[in-house]
C-alpha atoms as an extended CHARMM CRD file, in Angstrom:
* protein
*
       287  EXT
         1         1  UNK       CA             55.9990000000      136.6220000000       63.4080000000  PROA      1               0.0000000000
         2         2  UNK       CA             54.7550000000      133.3300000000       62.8390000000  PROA      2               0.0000000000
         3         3  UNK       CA             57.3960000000      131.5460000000       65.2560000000  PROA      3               0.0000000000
         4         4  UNK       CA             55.9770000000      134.2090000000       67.8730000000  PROA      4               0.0000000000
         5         5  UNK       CA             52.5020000000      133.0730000000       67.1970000000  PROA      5               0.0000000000
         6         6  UNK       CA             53.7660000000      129.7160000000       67.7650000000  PROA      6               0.0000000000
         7         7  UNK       CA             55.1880000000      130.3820000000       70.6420000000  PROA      7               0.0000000000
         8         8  UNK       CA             52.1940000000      131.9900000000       71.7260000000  PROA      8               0.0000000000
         9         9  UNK       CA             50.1000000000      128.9950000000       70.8640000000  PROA      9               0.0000000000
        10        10  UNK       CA             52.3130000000      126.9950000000       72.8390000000  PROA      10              0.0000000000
        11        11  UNK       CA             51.8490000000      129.2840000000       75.9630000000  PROA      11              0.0000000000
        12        12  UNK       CA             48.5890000000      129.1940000000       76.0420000000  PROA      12              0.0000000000
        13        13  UNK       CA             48.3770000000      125.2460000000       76.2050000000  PROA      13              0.0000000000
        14        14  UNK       CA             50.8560000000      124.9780000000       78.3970000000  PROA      14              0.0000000000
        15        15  UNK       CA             48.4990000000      126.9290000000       81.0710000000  PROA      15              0.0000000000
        16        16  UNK       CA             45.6160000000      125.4420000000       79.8730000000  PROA      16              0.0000000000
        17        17  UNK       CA             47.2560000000      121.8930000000       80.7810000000  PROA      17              0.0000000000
        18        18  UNK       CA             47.9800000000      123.7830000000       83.9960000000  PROA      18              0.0000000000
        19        19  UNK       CA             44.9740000000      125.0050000000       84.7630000000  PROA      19              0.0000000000
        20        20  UNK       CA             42.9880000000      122.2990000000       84.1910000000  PROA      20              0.0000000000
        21        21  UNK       CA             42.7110000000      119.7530000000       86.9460000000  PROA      21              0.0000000000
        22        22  UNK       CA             44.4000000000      116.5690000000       86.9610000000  PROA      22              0.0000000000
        23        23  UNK       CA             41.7260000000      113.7220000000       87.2600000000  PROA      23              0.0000000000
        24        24  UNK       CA             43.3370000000      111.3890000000       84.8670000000  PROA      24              0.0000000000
        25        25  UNK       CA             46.3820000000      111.0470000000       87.1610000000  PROA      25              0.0000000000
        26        26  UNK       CA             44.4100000000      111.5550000000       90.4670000000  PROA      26              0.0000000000
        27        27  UNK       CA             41.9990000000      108.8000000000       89.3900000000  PROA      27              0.0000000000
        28        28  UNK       CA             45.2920000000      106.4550000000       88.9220000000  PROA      28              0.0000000000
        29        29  UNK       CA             46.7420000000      107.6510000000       91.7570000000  PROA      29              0.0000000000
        30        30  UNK       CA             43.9470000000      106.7460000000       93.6930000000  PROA      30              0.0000000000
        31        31  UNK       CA             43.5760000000      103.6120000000       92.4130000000  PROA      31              0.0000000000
        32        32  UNK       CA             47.1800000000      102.6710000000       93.2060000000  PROA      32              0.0000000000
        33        33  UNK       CA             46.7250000000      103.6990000000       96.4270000000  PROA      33              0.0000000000
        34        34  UNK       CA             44.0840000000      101.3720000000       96.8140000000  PROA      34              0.0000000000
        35        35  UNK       CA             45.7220000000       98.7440000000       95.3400000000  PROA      35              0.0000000000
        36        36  UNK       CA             48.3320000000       98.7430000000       97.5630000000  PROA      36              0.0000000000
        37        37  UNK       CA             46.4700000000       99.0880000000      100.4500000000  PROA      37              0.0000000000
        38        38  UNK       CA             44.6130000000       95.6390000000       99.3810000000  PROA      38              0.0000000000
        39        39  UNK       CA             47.4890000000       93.9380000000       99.3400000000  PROA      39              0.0000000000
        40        40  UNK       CA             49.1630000000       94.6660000000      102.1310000000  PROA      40              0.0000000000
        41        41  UNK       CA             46.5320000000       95.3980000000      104.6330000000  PROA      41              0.0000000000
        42        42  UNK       CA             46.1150000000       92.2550000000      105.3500000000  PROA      42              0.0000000000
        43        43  UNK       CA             49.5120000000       90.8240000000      105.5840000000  PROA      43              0.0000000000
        44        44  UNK       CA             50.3850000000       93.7490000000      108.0680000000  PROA      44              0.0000000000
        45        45  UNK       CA             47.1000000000       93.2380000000      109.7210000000  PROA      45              0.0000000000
        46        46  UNK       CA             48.1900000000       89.6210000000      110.7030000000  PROA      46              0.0000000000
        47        47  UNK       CA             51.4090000000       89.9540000000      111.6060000000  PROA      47              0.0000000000
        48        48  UNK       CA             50.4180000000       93.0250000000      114.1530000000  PROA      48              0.0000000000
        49        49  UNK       CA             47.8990000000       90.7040000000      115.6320000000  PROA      49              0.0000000000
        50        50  UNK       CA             50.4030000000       88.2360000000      116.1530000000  PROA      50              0.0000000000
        51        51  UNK       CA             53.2360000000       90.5290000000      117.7140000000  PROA      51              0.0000000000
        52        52  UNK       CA             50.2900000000       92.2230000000      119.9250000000  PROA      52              0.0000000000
        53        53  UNK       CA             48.3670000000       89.8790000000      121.8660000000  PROA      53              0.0000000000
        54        54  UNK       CA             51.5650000000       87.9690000000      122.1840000000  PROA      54              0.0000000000
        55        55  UNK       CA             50.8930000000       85.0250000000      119.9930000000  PROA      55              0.0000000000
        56        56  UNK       CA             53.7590000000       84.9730000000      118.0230000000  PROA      56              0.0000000000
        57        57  UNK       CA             56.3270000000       84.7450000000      120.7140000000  PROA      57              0.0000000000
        58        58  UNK       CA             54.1910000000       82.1310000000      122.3530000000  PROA      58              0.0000000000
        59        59  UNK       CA             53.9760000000       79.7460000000      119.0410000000  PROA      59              0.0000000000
        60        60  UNK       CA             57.9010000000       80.4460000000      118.9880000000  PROA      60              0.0000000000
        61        61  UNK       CA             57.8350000000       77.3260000000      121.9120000000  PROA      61              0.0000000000
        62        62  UNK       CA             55.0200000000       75.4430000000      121.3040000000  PROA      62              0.0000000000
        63        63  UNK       CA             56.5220000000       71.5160000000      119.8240000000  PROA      63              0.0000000000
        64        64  UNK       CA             54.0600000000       71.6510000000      117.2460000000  PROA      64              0.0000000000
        65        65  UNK       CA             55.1610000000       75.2990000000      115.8380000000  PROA      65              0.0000000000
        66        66  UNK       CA             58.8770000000       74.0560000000      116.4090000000  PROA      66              0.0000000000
        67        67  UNK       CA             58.5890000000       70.6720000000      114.6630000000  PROA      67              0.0000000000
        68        68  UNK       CA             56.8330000000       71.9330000000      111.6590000000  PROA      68              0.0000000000
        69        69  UNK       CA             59.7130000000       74.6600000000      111.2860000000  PROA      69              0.0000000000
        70        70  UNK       CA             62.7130000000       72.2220000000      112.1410000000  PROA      70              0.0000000000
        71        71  UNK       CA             60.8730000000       70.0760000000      109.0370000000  PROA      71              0.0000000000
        72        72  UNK       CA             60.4030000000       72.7410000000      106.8840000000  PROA      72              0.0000000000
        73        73  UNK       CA             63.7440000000       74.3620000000      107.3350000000  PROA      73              0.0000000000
        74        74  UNK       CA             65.6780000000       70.4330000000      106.7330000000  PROA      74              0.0000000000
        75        75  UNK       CA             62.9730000000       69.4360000000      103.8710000000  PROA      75              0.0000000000
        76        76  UNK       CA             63.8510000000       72.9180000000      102.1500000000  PROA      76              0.0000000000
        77        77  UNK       CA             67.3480000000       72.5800000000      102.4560000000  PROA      77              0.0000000000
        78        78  UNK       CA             67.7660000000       69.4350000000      101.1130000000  PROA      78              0.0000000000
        79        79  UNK       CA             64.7760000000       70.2740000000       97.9040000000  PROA      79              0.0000000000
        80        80  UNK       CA             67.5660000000       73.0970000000       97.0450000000  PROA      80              0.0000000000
        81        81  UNK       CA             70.2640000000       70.9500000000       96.9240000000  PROA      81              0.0000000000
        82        82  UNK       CA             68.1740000000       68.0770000000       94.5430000000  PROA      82              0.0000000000
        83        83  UNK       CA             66.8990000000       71.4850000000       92.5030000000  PROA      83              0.0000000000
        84        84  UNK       CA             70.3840000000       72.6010000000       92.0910000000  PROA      84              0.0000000000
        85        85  UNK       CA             71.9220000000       68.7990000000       91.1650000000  PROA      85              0.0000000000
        86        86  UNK       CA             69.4650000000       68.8080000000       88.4750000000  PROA      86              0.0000000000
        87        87  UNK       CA             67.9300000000       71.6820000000       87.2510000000  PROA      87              0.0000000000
        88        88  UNK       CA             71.3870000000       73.6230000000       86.9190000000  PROA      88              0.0000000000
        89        89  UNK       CA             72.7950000000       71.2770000000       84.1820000000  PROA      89              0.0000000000
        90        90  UNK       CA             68.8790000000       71.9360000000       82.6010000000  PROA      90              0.0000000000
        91        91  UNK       CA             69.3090000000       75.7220000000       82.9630000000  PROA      91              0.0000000000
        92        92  UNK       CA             72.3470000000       75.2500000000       81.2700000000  PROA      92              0.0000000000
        93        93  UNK       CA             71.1940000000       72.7790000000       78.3430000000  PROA      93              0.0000000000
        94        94  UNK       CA             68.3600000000       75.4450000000       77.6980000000  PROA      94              0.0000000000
        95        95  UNK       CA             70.0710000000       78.3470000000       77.7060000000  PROA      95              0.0000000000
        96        96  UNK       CA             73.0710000000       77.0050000000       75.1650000000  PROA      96              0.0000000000
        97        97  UNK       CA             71.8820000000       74.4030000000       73.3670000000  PROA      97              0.0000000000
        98        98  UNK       CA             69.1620000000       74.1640000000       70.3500000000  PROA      98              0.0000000000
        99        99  UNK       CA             67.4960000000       70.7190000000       69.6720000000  PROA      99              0.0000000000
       100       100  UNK       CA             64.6620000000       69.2860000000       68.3860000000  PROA      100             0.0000000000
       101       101  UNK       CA             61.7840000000       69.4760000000       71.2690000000  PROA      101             0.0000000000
       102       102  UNK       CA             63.6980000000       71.9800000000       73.4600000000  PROA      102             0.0000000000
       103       103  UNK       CA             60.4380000000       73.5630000000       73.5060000000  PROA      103             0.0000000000
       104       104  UNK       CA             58.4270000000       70.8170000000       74.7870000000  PROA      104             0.0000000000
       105       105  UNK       CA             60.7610000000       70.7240000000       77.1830000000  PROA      105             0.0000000000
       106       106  UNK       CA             60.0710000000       74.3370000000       78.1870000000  PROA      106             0.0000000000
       107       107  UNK       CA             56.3960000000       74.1300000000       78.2290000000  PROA      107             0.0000000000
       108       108  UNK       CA             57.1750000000       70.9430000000       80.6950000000  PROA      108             0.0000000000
       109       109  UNK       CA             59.7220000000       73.0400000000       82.8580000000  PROA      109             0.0000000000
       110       110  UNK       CA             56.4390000000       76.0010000000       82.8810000000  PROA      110             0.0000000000
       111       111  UNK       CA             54.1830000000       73.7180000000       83.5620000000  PROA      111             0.0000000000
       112       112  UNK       CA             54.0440000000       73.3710000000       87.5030000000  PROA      112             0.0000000000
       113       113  UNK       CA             54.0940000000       76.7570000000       88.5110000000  PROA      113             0.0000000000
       114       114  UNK       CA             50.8660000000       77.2290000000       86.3670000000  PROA      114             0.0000000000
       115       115  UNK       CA             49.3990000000       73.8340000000       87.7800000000  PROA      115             0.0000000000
       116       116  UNK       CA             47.1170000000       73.9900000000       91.1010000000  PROA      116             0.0000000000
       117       117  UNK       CA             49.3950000000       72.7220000000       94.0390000000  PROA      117             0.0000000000
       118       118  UNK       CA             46.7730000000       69.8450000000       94.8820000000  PROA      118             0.0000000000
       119       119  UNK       CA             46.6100000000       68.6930000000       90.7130000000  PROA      119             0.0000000000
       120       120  UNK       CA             50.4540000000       68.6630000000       91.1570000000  PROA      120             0.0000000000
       121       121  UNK       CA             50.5300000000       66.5180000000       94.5730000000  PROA      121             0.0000000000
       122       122  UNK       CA             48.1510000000       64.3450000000       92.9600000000  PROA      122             0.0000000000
       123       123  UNK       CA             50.2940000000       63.4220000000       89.5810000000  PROA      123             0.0000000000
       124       124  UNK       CA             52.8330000000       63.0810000000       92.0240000000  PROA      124             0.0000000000
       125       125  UNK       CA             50.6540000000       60.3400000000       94.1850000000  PROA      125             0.0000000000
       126       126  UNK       CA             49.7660000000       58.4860000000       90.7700000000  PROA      126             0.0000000000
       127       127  UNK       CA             53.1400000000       58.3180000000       89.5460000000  PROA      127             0.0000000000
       128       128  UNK       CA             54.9000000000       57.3650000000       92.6210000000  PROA      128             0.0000000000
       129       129  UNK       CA             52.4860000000       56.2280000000       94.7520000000  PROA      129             0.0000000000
       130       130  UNK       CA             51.8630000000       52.5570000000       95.2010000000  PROA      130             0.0000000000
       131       131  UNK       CA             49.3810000000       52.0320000000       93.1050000000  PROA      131             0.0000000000
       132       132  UNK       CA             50.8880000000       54.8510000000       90.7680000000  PROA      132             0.0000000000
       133       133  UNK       CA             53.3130000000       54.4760000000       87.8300000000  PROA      133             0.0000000000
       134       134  UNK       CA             55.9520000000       53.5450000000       89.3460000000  PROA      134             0.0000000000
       135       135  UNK       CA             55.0720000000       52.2270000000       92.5710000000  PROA      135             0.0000000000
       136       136  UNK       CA             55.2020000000       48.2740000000       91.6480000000  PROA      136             0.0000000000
       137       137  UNK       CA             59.4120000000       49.1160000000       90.7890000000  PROA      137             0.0000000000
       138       138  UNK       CA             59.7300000000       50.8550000000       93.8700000000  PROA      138             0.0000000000
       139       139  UNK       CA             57.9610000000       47.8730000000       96.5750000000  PROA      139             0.0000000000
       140       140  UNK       CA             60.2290000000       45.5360000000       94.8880000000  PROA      140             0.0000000000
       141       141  UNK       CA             63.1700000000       47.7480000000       95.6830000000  PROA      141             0.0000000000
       142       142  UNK       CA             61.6110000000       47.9890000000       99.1000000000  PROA      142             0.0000000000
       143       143  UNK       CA             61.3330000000       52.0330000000       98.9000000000  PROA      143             0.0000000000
       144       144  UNK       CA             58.0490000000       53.9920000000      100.0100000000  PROA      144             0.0000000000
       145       145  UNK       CA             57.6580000000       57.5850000000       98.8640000000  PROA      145             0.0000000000
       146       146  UNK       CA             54.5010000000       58.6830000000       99.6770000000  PROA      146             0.0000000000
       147       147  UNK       CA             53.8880000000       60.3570000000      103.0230000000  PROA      147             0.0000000000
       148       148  UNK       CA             57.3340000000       60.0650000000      104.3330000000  PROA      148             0.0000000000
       149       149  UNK       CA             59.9710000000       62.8810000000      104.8260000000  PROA      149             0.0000000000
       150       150  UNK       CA             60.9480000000       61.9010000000      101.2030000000  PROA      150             0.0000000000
       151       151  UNK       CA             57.4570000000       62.6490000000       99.6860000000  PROA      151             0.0000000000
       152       152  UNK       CA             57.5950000000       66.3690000000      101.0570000000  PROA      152             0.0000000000
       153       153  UNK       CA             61.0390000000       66.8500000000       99.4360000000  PROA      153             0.0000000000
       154       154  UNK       CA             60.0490000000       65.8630000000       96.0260000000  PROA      154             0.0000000000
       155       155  UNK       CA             56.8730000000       67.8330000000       96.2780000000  PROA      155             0.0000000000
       156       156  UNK       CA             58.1590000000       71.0790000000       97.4620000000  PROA      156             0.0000000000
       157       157  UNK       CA             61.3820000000       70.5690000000       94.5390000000  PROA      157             0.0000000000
       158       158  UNK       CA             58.3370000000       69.5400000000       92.3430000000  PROA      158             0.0000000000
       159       159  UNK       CA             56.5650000000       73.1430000000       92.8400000000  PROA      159             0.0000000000
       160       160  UNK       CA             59.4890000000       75.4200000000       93.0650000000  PROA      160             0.0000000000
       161       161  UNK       CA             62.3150000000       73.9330000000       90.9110000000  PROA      161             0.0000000000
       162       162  UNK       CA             60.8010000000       75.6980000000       87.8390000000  PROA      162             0.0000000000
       163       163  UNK       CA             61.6690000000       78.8510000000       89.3200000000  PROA      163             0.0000000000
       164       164  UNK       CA             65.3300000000       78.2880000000       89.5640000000  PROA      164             0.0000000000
       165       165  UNK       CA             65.5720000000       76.7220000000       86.4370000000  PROA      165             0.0000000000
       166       166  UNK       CA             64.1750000000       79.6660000000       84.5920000000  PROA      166             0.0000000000
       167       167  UNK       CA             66.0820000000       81.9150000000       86.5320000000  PROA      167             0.0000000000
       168       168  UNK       CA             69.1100000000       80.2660000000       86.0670000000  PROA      168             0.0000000000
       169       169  UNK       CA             68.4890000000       79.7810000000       82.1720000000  PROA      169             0.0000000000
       170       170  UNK       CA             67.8920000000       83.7470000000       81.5120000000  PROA      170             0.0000000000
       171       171  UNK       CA             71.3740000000       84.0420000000       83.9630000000  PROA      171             0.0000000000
       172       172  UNK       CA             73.5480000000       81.7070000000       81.8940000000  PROA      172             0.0000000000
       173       173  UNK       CA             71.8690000000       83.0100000000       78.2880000000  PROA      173             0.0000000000
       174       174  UNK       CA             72.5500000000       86.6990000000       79.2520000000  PROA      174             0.0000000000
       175       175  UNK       CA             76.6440000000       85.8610000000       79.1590000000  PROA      175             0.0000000000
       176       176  UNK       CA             78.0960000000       86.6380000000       76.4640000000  PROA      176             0.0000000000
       177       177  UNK       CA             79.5510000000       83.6070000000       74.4250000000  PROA      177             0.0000000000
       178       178  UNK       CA             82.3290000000       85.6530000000       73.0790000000  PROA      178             0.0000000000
       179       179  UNK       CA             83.6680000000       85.7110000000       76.2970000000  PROA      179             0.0000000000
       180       180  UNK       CA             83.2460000000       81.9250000000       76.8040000000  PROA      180             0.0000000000
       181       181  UNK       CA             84.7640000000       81.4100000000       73.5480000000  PROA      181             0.0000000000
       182       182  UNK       CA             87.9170000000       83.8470000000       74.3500000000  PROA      182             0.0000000000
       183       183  UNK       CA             88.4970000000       81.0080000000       77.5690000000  PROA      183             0.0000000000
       184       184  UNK       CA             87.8870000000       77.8930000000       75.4400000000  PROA      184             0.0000000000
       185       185  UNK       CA             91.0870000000       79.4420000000       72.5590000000  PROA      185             0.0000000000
       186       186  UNK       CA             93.0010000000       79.7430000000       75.8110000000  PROA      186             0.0000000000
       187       187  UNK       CA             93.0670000000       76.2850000000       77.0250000000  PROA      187             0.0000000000
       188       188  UNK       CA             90.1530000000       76.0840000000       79.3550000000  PROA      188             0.0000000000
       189       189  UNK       CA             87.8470000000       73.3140000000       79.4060000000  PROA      189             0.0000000000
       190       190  UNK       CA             83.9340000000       73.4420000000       79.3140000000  PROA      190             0.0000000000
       191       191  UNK       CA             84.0270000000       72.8750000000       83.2600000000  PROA      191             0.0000000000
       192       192  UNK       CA             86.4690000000       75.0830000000       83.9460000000  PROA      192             0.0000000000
       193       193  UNK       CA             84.4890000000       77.9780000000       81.3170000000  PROA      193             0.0000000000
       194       194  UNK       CA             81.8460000000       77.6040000000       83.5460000000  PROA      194             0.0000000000
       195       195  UNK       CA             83.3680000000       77.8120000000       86.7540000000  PROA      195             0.0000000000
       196       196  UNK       CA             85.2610000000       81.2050000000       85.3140000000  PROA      196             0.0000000000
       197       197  UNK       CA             82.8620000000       83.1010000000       83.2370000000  PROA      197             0.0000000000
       198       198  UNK       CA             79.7330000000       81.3960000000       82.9540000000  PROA      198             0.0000000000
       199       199  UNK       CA             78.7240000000       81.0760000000       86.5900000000  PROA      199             0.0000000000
       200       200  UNK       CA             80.0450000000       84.2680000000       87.9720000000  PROA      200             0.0000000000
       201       201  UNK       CA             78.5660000000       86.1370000000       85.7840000000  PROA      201             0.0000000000
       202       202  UNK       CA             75.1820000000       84.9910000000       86.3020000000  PROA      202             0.0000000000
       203       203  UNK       CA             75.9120000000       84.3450000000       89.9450000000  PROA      203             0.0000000000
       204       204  UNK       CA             73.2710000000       86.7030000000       90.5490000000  PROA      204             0.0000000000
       205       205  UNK       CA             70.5040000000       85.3140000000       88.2930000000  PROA      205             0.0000000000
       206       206  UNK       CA             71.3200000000       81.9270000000       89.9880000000  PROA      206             0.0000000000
       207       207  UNK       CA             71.3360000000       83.1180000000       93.4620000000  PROA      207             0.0000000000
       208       208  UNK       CA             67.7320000000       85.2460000000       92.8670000000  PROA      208             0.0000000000
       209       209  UNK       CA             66.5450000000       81.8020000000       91.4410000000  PROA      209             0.0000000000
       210       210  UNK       CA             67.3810000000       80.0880000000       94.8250000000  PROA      210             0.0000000000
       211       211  UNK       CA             65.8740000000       82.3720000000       97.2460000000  PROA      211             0.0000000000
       212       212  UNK       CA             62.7750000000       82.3090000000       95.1500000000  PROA      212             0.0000000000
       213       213  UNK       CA             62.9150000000       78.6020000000       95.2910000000  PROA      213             0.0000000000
       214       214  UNK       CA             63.5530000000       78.1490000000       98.7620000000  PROA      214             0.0000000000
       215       215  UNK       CA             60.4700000000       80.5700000000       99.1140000000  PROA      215             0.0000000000
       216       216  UNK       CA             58.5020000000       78.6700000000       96.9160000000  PROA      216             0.0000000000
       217       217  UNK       CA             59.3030000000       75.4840000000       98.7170000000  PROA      217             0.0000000000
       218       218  UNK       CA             58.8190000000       76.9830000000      102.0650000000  PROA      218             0.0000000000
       219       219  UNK       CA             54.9630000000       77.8430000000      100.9910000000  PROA      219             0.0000000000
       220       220  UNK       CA             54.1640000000       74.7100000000       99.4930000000  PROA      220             0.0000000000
       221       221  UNK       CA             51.0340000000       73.0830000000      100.9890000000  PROA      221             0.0000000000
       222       222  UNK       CA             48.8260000000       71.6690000000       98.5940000000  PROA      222             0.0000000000
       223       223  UNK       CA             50.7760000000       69.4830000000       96.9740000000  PROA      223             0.0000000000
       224       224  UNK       CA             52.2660000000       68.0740000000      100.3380000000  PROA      224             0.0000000000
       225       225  UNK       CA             49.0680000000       67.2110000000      101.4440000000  PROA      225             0.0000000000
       226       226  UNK       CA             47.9920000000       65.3780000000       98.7440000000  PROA      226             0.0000000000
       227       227  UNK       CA             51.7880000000       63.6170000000       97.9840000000  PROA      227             0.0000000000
       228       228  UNK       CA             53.0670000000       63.3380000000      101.7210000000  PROA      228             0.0000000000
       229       229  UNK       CA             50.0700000000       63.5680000000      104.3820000000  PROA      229             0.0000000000
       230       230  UNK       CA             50.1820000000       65.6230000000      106.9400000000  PROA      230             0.0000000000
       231       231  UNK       CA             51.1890000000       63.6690000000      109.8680000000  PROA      231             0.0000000000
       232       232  UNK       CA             52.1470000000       65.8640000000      112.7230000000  PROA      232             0.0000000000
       233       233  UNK       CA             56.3190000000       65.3120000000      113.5860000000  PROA      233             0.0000000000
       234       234  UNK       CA             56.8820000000       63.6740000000      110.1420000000  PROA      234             0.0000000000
       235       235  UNK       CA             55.5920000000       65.3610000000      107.4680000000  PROA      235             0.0000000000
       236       236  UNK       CA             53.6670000000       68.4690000000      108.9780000000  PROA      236             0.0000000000
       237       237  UNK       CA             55.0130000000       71.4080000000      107.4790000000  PROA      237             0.0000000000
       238       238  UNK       CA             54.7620000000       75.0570000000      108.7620000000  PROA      238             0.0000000000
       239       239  UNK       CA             51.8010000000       75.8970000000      106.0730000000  PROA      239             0.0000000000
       240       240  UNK       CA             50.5440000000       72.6060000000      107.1100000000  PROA      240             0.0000000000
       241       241  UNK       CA             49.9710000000       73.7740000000      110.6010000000  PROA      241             0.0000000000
       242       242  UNK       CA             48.2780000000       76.6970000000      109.8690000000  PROA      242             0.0000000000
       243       243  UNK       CA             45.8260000000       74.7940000000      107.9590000000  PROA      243             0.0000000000
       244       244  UNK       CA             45.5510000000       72.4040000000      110.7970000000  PROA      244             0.0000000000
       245       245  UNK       CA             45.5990000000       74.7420000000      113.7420000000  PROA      245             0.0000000000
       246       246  UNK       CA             43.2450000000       76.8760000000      111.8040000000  PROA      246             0.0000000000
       247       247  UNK       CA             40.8080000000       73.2060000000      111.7220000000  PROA      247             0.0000000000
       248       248  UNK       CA             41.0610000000       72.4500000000      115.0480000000  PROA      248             0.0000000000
       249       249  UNK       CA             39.9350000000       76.0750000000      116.1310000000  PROA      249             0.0000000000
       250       250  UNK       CA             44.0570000000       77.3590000000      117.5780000000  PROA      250             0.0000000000
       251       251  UNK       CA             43.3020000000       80.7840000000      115.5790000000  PROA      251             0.0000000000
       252       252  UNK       CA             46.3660000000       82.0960000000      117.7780000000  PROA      252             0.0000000000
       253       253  UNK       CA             48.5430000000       79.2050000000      116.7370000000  PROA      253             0.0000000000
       254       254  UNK       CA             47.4160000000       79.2220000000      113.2420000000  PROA      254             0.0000000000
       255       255  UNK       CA             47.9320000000       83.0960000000      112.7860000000  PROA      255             0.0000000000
       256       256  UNK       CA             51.3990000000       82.9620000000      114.3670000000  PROA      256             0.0000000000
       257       257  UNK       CA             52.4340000000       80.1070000000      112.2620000000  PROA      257             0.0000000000
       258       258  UNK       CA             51.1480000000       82.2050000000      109.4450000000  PROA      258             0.0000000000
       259       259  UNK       CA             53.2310000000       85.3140000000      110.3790000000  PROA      259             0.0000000000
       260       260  UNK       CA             56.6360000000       83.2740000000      110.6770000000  PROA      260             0.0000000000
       261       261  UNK       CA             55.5590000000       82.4920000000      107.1700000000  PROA      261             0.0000000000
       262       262  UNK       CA             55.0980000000       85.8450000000      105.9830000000  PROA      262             0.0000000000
       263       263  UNK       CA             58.5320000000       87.0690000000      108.0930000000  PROA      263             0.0000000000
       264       264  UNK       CA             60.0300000000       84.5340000000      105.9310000000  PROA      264             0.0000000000
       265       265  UNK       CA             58.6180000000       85.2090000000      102.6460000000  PROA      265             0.0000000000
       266       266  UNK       CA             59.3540000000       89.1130000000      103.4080000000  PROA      266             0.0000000000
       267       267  UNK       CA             62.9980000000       88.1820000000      103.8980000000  PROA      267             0.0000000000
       268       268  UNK       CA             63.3130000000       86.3220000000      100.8540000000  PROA      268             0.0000000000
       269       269  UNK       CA             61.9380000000       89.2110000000       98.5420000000  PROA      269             0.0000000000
       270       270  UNK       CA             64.3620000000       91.7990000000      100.5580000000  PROA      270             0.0000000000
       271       271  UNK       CA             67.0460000000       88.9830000000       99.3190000000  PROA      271             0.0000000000
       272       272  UNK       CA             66.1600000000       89.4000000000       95.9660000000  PROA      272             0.0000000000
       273       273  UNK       CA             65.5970000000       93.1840000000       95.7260000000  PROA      273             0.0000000000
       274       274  UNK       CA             68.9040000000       93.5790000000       96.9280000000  PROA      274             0.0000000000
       275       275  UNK       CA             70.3780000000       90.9340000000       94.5680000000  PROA      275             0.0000000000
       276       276  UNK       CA             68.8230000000       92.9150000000       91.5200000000  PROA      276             0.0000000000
       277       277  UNK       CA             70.0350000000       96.0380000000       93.0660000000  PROA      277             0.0000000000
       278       278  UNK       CA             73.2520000000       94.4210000000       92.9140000000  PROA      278             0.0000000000
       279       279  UNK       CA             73.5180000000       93.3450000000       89.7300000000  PROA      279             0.0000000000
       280       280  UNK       CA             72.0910000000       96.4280000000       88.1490000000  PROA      280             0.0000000000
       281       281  UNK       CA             74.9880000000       98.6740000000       90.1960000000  PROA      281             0.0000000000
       282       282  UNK       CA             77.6570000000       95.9400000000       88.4190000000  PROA      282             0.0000000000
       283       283  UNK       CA             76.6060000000       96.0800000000       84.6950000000  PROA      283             0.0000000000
       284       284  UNK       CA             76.4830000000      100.2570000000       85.7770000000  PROA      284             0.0000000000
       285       285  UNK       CA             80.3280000000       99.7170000000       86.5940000000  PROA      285             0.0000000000
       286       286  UNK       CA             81.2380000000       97.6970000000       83.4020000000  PROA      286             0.0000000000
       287       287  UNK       CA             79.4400000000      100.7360000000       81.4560000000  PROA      287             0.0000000000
């Protein structure tokens, strides 16, 4: 009797919660919605206008459009390949290792991507510059920084490195050291546990951490403009000629800059969807 009045009981909230009309999860609903619709309207908006009145395809051969990208696309390249020298044997230190200060050291790898672009072009100016910090070592050397080529490469790997190394750190922490330690009783060396286990198994940490990077990079504006100019053909960027087409009252050349931009940055999070995709279908095969 008393589990049937229970049940009863039970029954009868159940269709109350039925009955009774959802506004809690229409009202969240209906804010997601419009959430959403914020933040892509306007990317979707631009790059419609662009493909539409025909912009886009015409920026695709204007020498300013082409010279920025060819920049971008070399200055990138090469701000991976100075991020990877460096901040893969960092990734590494701070994922293994414990010392004294490794959290300074942290806080100091954080730090840019929470700094304002133009704050971080501007440390950049007074410690390499050449009145900066290091500027009186580098005339005597006979090497200028500031806005060459150079300057955009260490600005954009100033910006973005952070996000490799951290992505590369939670890679190389999430491998298991028994593993590691299984190849060192064999024989192996530390180089050649890190070729064999360590990397490949957080191949995909590291790769997400270089698209992100490279994306990062590719955005950077503020702290090119402040470190390396923006001198059209030698260090004018793509996002720098948005800003300066977008000046000089080119809307069309501006917004079809901007859209190669957002193609690119679209790409890049595709790349690393599929990358955690990837590595969420492996770890589902080793269960």
């Amino acid at each position: 009797m008393a589990s049937d009045a229970i049940s009863a009981g039970t029954l009868r909230v159940i269709r109350v919660r039925r009955a009774a009309p959802p506004w809690g999860r229409l009202a969240v609903d209906g804010l997601a919605v419009v959430a959403a619709i914020f933040l892509g309207l306007p990317v979707a908006a631009l790059v419609i206008r662009t493909i539409v009145d025909g912009s886009l395809a015409h920026a695709l051969t204007a020498v300013v459009v082409l010279q920025a990208l060819a920049l971008s696309l070399v200055t990138t390249s090469l701000s991976l390949v100075v991020t990877i020298a460096f901040g893969l044997p960092l990734a590494y230190v701070l994922a293994r290792r414990r010392f004294r200060g490794s959290w300074f050291v942290e806080v100091l790898v954080d730090l840019p991507i929470v700094l304002p672009p133009a704050v971080a072009g501007l440390a950049l100016l007074i410690a390499l510059g050449r009145r900066g910090l290091l500027g009186g070592t580098f005339q005597l050397l006979g090497i200028e920084i500031p806005f060459t080529p150079f300057a955009v490469v260490l600005a954009q790997t100033f910006v973005s490195a952070p996000f490799f190394i951290l992505a590369a750190r939670t890679g190389i922490a999430g491998v298991s050291r028994d593993l590691e330690d299984a190849a060192r009783v064999d024989g192996a060396t530390e180089g050649q546990v890190f070729r064999s286990i360590t990397f490949p198994l957080a191949g995909t940490a590291i790769a997400a951490g270089l698209v992100m990077t490279w994306a990062r990079a590719l955005g950077e504006f503020g702290a090119t403009i402040m470190f390396a100019g923006n001198i059209e053909g030698r260090t004018q960027t793509l996002p720098l000629v948005v800003y300066s087409e977008f000046q000089g009252g080119e809307l069309d050349a501006s917004l079809a800059a901007a859209a190669i931009l957002v193609v690119a940055a679209f790409g890049v999070l595709l790349a690393v969807r599929l990358l955690h995709w990837k590595r969420v279908f492996e770890l589902r095969s080793l269960g």
